[in-house]
BAFI-3210 file (N, C-alpha, C; in Angstrom, 3 decimals, decimal comma, padded with zeros to 6 digits):
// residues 101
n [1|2|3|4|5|6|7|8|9|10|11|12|13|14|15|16|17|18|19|20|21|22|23|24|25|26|27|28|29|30|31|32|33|34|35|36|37|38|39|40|41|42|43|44|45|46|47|48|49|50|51|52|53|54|55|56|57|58|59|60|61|62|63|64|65|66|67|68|69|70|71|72|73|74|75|76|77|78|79|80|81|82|83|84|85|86|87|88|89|90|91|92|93|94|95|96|97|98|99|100|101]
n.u [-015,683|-015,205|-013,166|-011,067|-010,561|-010,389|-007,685|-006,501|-007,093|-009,089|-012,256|-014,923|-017,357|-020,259|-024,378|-025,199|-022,619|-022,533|-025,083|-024,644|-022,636|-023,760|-025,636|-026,921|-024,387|-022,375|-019,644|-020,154|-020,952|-023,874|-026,897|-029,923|-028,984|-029,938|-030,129|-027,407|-026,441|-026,778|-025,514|-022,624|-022,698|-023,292|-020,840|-018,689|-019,449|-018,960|-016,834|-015,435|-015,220|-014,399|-012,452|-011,725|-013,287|-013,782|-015,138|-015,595|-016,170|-017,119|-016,053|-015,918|-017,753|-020,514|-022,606|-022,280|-024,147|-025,775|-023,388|-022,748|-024,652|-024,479|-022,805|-023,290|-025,666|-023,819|-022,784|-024,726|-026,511|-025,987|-022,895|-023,897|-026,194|-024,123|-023,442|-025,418|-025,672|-025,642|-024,002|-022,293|-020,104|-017,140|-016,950|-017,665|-015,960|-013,699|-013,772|-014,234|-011,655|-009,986|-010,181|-011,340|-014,404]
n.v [-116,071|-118,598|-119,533|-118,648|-118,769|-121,674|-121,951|-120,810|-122,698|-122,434|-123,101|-124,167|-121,577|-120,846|-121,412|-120,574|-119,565|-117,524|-115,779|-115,078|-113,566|-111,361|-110,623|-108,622|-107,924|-109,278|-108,972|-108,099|-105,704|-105,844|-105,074|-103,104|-099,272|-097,878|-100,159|-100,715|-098,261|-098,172|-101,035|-099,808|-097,661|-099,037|-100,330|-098,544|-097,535|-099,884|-100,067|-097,321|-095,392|-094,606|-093,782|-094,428|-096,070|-098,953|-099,853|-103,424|-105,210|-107,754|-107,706|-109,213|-111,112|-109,408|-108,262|-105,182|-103,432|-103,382|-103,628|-100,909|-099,519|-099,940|-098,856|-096,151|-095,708|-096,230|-093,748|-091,256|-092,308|-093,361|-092,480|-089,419|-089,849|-090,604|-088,388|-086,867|-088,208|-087,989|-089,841|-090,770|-089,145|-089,249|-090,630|-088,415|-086,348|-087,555|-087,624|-084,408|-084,233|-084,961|-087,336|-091,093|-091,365]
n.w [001,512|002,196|000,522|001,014|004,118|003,897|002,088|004,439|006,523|008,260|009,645|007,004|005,946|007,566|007,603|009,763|010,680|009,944|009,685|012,765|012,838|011,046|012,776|015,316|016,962|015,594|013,451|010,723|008,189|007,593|005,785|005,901|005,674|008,017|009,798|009,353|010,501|012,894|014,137|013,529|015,081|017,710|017,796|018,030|020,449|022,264|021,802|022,767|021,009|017,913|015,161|012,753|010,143|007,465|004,712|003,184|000,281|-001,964|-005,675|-006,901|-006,890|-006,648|-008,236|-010,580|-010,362|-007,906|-006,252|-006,726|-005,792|-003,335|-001,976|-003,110|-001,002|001,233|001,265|000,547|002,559|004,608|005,965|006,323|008,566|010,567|011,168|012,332|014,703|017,985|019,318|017,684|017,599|017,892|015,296|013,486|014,293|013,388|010,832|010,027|010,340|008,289|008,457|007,500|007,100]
ca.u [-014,866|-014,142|-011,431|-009,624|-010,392|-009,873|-006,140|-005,841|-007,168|-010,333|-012,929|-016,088|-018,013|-021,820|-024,668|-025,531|-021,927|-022,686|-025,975|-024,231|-021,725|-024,658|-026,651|-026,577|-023,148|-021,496|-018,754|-020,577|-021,837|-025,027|-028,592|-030,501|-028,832|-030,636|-029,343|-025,550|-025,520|-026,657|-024,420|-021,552|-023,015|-023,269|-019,623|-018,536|-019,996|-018,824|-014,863|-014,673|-015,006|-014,276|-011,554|-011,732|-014,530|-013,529|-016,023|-015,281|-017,221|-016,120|-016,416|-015,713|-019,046|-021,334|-023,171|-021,758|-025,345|-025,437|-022,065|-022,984|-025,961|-024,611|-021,514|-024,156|-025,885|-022,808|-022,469|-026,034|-027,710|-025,271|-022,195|-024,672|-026,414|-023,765|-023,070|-026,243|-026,071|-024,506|-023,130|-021,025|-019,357|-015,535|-017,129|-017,725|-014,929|-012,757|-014,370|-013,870|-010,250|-009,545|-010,700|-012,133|-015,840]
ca.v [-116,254|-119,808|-120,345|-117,796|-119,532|-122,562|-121,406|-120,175|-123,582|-122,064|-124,149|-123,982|-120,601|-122,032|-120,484|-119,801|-118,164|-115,826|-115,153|-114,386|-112,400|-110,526|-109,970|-106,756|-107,997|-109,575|-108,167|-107,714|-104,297|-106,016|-104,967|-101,698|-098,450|-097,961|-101,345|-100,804|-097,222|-098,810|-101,669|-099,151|-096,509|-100,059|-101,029|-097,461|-097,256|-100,636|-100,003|-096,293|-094,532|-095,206|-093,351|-094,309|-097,798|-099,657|-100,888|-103,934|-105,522|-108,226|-107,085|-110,551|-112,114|-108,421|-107,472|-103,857|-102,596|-103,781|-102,665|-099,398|-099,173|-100,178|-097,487|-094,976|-095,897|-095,325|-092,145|-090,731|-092,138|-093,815|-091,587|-088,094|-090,240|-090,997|-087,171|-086,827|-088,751|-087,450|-091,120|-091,090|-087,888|-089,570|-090,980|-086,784|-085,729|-087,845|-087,210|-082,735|-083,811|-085,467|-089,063|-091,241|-090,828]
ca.w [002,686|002,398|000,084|001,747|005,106|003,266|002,445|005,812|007,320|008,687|009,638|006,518|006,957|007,784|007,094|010,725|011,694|008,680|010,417|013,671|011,977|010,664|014,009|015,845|017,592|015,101|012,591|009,577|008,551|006,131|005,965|005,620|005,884|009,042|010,692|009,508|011,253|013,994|014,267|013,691|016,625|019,065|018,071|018,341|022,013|023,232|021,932|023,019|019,966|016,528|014,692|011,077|009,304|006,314|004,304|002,112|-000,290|-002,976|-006,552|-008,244|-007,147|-006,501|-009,632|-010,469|-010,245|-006,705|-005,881|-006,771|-004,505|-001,676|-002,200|-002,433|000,327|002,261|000,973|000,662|004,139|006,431|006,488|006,839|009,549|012,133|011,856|013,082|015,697|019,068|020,180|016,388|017,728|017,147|013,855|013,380|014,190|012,459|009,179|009,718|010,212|007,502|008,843|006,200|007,267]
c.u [-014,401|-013,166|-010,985|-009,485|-009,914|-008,138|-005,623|-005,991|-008,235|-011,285|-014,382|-017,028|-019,703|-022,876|-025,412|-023,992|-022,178|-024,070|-025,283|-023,096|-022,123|-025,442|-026,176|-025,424|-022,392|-020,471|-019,027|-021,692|-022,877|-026,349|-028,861|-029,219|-028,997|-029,553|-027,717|-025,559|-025,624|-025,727|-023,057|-021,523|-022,429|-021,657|-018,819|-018,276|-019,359|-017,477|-014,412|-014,593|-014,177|-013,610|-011,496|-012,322|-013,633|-014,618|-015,241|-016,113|-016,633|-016,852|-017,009|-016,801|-020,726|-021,267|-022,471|-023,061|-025,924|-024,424|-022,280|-024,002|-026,004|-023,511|-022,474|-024,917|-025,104|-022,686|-023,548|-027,033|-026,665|-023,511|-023,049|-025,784|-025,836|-023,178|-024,034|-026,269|-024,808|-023,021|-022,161|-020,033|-018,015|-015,895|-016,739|-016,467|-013,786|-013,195|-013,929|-012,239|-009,410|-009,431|-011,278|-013,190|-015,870]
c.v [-117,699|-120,389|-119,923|-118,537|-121,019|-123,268|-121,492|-121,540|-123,043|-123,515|-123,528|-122,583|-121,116|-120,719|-119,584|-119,007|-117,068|-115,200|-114,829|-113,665|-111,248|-109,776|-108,816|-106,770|-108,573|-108,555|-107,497|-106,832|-104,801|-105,629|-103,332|-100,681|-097,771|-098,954|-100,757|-099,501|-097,533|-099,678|-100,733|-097,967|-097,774|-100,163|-099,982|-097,190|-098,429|-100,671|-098,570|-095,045|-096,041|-094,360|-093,432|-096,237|-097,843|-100,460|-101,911|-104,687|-106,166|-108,000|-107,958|-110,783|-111,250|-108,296|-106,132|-102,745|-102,628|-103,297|-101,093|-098,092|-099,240|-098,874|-096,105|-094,668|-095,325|-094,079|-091,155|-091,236|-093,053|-092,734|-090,425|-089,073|-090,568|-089,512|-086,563|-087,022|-088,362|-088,669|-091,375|-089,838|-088,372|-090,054|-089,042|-086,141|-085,910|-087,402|-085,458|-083,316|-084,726|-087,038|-089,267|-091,468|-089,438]
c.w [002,821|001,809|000,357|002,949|004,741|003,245|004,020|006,736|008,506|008,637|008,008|007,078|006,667|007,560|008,794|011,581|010,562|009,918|011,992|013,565|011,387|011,058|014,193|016,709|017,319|013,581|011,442|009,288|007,065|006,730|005,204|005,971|007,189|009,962|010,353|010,518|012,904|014,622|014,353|014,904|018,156|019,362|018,419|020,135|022,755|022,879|022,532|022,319|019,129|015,294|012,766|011,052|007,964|006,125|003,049|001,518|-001,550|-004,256|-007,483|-007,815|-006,529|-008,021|-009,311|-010,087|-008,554|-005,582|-005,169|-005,595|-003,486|-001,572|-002,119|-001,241|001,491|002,360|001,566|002,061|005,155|007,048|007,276|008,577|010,786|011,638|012,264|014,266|016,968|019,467|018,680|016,787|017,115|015,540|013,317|012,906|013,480|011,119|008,946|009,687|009,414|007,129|007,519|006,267|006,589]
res [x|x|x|x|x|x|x|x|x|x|x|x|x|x|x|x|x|x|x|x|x|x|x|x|x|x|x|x|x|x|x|x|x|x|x|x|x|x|x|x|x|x|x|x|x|x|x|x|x|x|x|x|x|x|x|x|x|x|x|x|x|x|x|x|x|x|x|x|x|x|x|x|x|x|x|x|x|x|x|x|x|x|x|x|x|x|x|x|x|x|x|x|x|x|x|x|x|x|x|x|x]
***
């Protein structure tokens, strides 16, 4: 993120706004499987619903073995988890109708 901010004339990203970028109310969906569906239920609940997530994840400086694991992850325990969960309902629903959940 900082040579792009860099470019952009961003200030340096530090290592404590990463960590509050990382908390349970900042932007970034990192940690367990567990924690991200959480974070995505909270942010869910405090915009209204939640219509369609993008995950991104950079390739150039993720091992591919790494990569891979977190991609499954998504797949195998945090998607099937917010259709579990009552408060992901618009996550839900978007996904039967063709949403990209």
């Amino acid at each position: 993120m900082t040579d792009i901010g860099k470019e952009r004339g961003w200030p340096s990203m530090t290592r404590a706004s990463f960590d509050a970028q990382r908390g349970p109310n900042g932007a970034l969906l990192v940690g367990s499987p567990d924690e991200v569906v959480d974070k995505i239920l909270r942010h869910s609940e405090a915009l209204g619903g939640l219509s369609r997530l993008s995950f991104q994840m950079n390739a150039a400086s993720l091992p591919q073995i790494k990569m891979m694991r977190a991609i499954d992850a998504i797949g195998a325990r945090i998607v099937p988890a917010l259709h579990e969960k009552d408060h992901g309902q618009t996550l839900v629903n978007a996904s039967r109708t063709g949403g990209p959940l």
